[in-house]
C-alpha positions in Angstrom: 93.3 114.5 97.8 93.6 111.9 94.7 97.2 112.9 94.8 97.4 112.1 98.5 96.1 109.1 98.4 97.9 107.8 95.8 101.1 108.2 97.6 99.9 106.9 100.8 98.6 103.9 99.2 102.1 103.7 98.0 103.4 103.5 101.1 100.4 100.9 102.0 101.4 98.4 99.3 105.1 98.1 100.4 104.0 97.8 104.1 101.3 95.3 103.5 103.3 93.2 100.6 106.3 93.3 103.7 103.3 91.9 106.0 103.4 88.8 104.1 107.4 88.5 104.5 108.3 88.3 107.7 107.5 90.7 110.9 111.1 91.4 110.6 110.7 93.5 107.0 107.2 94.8 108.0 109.4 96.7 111.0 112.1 98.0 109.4 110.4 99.1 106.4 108.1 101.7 108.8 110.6 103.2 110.3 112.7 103.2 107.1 109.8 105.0 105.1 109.6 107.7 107.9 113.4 108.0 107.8 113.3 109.0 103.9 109.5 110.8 104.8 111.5 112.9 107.0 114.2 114.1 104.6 112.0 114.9 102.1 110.2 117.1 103.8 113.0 119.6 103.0 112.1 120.0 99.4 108.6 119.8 100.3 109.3 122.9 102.9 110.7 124.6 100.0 107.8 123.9 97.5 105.4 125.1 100.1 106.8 128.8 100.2 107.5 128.6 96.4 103.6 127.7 95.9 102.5 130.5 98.4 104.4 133.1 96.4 103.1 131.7 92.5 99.4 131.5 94.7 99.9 135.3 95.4 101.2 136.1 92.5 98.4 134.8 90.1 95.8 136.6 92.0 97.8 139.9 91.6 98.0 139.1 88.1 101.8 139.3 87.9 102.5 136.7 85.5 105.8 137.7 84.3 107.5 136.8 87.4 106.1 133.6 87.7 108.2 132.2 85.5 111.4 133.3 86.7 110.3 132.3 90.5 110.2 128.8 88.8 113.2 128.7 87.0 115.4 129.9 89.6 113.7 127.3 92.4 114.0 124.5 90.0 117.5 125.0 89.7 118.2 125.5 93.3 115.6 122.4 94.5 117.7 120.3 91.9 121.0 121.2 93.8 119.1 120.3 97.2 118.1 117.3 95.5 122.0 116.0 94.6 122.9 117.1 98.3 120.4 114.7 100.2 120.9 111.7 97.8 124.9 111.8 98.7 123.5 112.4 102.4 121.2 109.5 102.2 123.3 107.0 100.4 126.4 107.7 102.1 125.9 109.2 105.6 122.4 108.2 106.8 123.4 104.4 107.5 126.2 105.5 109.5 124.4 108.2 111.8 121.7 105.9 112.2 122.8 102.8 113.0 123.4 103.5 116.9 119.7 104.5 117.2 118.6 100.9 116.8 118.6 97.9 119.2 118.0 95.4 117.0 120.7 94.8 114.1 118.2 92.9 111.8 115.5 95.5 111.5 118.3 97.7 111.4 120.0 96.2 107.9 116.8 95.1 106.4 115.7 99.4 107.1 119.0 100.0 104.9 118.3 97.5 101.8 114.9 99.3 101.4 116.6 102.4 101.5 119.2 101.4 99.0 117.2 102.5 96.4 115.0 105.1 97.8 117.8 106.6 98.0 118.1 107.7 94.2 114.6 109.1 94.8 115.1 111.7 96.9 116.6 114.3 93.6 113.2 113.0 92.0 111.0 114.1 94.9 112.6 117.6 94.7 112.5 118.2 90.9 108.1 116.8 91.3 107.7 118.9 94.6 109.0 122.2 92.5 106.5 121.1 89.5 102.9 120.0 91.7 103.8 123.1 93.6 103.1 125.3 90.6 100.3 123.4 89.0 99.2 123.6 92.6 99.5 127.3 92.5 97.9 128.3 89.4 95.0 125.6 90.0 95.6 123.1 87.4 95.5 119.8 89.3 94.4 117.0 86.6 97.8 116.1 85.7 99.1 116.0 89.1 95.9 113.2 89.7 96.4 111.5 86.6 100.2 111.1 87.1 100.0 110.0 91.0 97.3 107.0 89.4 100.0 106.0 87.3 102.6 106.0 89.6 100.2 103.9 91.9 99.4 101.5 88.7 103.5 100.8 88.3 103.5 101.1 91.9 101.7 97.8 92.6 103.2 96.1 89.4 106.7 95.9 89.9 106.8 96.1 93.8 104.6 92.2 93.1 106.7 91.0 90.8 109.9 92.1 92.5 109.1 91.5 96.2 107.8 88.0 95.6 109.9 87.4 92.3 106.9 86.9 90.1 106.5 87.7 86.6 109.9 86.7 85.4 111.7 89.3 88.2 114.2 88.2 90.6 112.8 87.8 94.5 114.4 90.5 96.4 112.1 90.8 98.9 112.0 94.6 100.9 115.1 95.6 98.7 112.4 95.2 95.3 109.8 97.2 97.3 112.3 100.0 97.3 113.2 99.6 93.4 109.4 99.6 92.8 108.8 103.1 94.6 111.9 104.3 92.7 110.8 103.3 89.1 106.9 104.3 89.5 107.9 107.7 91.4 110.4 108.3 87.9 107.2 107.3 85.9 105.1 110.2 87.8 107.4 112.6 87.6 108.2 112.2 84.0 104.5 112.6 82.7 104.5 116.0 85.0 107.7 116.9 83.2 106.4 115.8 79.9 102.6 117.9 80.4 104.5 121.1 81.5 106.6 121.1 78.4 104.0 120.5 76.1 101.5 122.7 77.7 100.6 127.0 77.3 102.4 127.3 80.9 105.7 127.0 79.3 105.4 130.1 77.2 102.7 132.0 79.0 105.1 132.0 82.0 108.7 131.5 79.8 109.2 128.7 82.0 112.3 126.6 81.2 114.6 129.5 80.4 117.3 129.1 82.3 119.3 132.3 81.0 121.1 133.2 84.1 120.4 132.0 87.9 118.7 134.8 90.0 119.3 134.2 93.5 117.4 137.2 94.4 114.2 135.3 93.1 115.2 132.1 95.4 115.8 134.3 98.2 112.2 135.4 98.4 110.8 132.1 98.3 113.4 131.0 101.0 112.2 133.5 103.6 108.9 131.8 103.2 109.8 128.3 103.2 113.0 128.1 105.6 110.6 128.2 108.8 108.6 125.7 107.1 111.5 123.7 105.8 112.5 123.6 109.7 108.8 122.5 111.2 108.2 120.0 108.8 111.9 118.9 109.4 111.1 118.7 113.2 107.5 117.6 113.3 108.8 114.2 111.0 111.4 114.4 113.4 110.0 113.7 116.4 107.5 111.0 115.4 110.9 109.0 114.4 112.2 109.3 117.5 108.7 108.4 118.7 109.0 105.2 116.6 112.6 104.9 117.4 111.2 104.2 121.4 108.6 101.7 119.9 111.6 100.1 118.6 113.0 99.8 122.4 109.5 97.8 122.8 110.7 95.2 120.3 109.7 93.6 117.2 106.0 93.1 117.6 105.1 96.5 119.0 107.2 98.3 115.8 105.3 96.2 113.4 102.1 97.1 115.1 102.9 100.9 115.2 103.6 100.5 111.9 100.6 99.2 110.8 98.5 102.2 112.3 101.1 104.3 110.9 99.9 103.4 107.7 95.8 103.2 108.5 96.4 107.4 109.9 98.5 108.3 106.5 95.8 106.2 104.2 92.3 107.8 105.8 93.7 111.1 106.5 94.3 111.8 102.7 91.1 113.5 102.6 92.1 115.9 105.4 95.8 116.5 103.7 94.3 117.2 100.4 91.9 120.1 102.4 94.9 121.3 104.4 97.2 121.2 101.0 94.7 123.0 98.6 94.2 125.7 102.3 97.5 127.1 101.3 96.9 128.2 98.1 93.4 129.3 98.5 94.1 131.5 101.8 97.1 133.3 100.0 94.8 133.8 96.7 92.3 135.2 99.0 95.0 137.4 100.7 96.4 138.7 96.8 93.3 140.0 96.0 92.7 141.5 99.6 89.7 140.0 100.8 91.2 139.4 104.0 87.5 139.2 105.7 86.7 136.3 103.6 89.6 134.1 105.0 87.4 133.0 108.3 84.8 131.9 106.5 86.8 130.1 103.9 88.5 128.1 106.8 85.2 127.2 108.2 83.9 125.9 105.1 86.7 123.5 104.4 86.7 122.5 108.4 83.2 121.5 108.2 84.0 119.3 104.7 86.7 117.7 106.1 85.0 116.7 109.0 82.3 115.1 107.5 85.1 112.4 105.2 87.4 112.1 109.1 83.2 111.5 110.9 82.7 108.6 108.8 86.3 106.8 108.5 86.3 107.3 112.5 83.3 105.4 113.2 84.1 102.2 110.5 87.5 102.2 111.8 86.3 102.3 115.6 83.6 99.8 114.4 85.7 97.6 112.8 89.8 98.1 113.5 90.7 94.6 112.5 89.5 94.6 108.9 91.7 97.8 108.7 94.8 96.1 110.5 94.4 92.6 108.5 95.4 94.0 104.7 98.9 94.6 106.2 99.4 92.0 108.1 98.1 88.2 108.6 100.3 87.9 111.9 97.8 87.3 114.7 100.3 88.8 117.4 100.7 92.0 115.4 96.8 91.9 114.4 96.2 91.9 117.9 98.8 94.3 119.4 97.9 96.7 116.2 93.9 97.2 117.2 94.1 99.4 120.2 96.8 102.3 118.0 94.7 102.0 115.4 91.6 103.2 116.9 93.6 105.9 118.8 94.4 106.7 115.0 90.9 106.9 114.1 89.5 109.3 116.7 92.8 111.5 115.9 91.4 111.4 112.1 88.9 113.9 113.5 90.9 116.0 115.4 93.7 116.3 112.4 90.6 117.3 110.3 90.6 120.7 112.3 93.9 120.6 113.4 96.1 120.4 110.3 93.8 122.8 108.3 94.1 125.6 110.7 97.7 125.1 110.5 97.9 125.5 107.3 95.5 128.6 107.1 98.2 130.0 109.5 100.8 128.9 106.7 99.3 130.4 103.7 98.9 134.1 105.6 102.6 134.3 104.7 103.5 134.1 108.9 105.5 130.8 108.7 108.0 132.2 110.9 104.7 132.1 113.7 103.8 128.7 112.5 107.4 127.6 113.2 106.9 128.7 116.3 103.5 127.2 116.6 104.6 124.1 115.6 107.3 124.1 117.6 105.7 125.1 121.0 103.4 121.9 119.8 106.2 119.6 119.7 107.9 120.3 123.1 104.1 119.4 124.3 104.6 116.3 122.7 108.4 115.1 123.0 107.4 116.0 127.2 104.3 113.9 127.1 106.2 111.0 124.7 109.0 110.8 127.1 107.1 110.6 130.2 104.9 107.7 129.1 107.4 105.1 127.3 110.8 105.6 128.9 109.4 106.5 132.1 106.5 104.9 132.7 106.7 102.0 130.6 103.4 102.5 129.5 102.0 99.7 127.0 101.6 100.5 123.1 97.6 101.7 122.9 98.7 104.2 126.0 101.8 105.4 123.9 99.9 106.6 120.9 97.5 108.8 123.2 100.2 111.1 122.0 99.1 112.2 118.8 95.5 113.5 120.9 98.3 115.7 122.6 99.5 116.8 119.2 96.6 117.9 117.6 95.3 119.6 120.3 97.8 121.9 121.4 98.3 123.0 117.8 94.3 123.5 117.2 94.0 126.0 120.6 97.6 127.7 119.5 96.7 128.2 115.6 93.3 129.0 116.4 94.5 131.9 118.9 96.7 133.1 116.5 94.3 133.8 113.5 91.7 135.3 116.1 94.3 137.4 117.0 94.8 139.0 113.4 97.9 140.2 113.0 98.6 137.8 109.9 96.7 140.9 108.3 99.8 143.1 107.5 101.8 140.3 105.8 103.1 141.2 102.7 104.7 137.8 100.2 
């Protein structure tokens, strides 16, 4: 959860230091964010199955092949890493330039990403190490590193946004820099506690003797169908912005204000769904697959209680939320009605997301592709129908994350009851 929110407060900084530049830069730099979200959900994918298997493997007590299922998916997560930085810096501007009707929001969405771009090979060597520490249950370092990364976070993207502190002004391009330096601060003090820690010779990590693709292969029939609905749920909220962007100016900015209140309070229920993988597939290694219901429940019920009480302040009170991204009082105004759509979703993701993920960490992710999948036809249907067709105003568009989360609670939930997740072997 501390590392979740951490990272969304990341994104919060940029979006509410762009609030303060011009509705132009808080726009773009939404839809730019999801744009680089969206891509790095492949490595994050892959580090989902790769902590399933280290999970598994822990409770069986195998503890020789954790190491190698390391070594072999750094290596390989390190080559995905150099393939979406060239496709970032080098192809992404081109394919995407066609999807937007406005040219400014358009080029100021490509000077953030400028140097974002450099941290996409960062965000798949850190997904391959939180994934293990993940895995084997040691989480202080991943917390401690993510408050650095916040610390630098807000430092430089200050100074360099608003040229303070003896750094040049560079406005939404220095919010970009700042993510890149404080993200290669965090993952440098994971790096650093690995190497220095028992892990490294319990587990003979770092011993890259020969690559085994065998040992990559494994993890890959895990993660590919996760790779893929990770890849298409991202995917179709940034065409989902990309319709907002049809709206124009004000409506983006408000979206992506709301964007960022959903990320920020629904850390609590990520951290839950996150920490569900690893704890379903421990329970599954040591076959205590009667327990697994139970264990679902109990995390439902906590996360419910933290989604309860941000639902009724932000329902209560939407405008104190809106007003630390943005002192526009158009986009203050336009932003209020998404954001307490966003609020009573908080509650539904709090059951939602959690049951997904219980369906994740059985080992089925080829079913939860197809959950998820099932899910987002639902969606892209109801999306469609209401903004190009209908012309439907912003607060009616974002009734379509209650769509969302519901079809994928009654789909997920009918799949567990059903049990055939049982037989799964990782």
């Amino acid at each position: 959860m501390a590392t979740s929110l951490f990272n969304n407060v990341i994104n919060l900084i940029g979006v509410a230091f762009m609030g303060r530049v011009g509705e132009t830069e808080l726009a773009a730099i939404g839809i730019a964010a999801l744009v680089f979200i969206l891509l790095t959900m492949i490595p994050y994918g892959f580090s989902v199955g790769f902590q399933i298997i280290i999970a598994r493997r822990a409770a069986e007590q195998e503890y020789t092949s954790i190491g190698k299922i390391f070594n072999n998916n750094l290596v390989f997560m390190c080559a995905v890493g150099i393939l979406l930085f060239l496709f970032l810096r080098f192809l992404a501007p081109i394919a995407l330039e066609p999807f937007f009707s406005s040219q400014a929001i358009y080029d100021a969405g490509m000077s953030y990403l400028h140097y974002r771009s450099f941290e996409i090979f960062l965000a798949c060597f850190a997904f391959t190490l939180i994934a293990f520490y993940t895995s084997i249950g040691d989480n202080k370092i991943i917390g401690i590193s993510a408050l650095v990364m916040l610390l630098v976070n807000i430092f430089f993207n200050y100074s360099l946004v608003f040229g303070e502190n003896g750094f040049p002004e560079m406005g939404i391009e220095g919010a970009g820099l700042a993510s890149l330096i404080s993200s290669s601060t965090a993952c440098l003090l994971n790096l650093g506690y690995l190497i220095f820690s028992k892990y490294r010779k319990q587990f003979g990590l770092f011993n890259f003797r020969k690559f085994e693709w065998l040992q990559v292969q494994s993890g890959l029939k895990l993660s590919g169908p996760i790779v893929l609905q990770h890849f298409l749920s991202t995917g179709t909220w940034a065409i989902f912005f990309l319709m907002i962007e049809k709206m124009g100016i004000e409506a983006l900015a408000a979206s992506n204000v709301a964007k960022e209140v959903y990320m920020i309070l629904g850390v609590t229920t990520w951290g839950f769904a996150n920490a569900t993988n690893s704890l379903v597939s421990n329970l599954l290694g040591q076959g205590r697959h009667d327990e697994v219901f139970e264990l679902v429940k109990k995390v439902i019920w906590v996360s419910l209680v933290f989604s309860f009480a941000l639902c009724a302040a932000i329902l209560i009170f939407p405008s104190y939320f809106v007003e630390i991204f943005t002192n526009d009082e158009k986009i203050i105004q336009e932003a209020i009605g998404p954001v307490r759509i966003a609020g009573v979703c908080l509650v539904m993701m709090a059951v939602s997301s959690i049951l997904f993920r219980a369906v994740t960490g059985t080992g089925a992710t080829r079913y939860s592709l197809l959950l998820e999948f099932i899910t987002l036809i639902i969606y892209m249907v109801y999306v469609i129908i209401l903004i190009p067709v209908l012309n439907v105003n912003l607060t009616i568009a974002w009734t379509s994350e209650f769509i969302y989360w519901l079809a994928l609670a009654w789909l997920c939930w009918n799949y567990l009851k059903g049990g055939k997740w049982k037989t799964y072997k990782v």
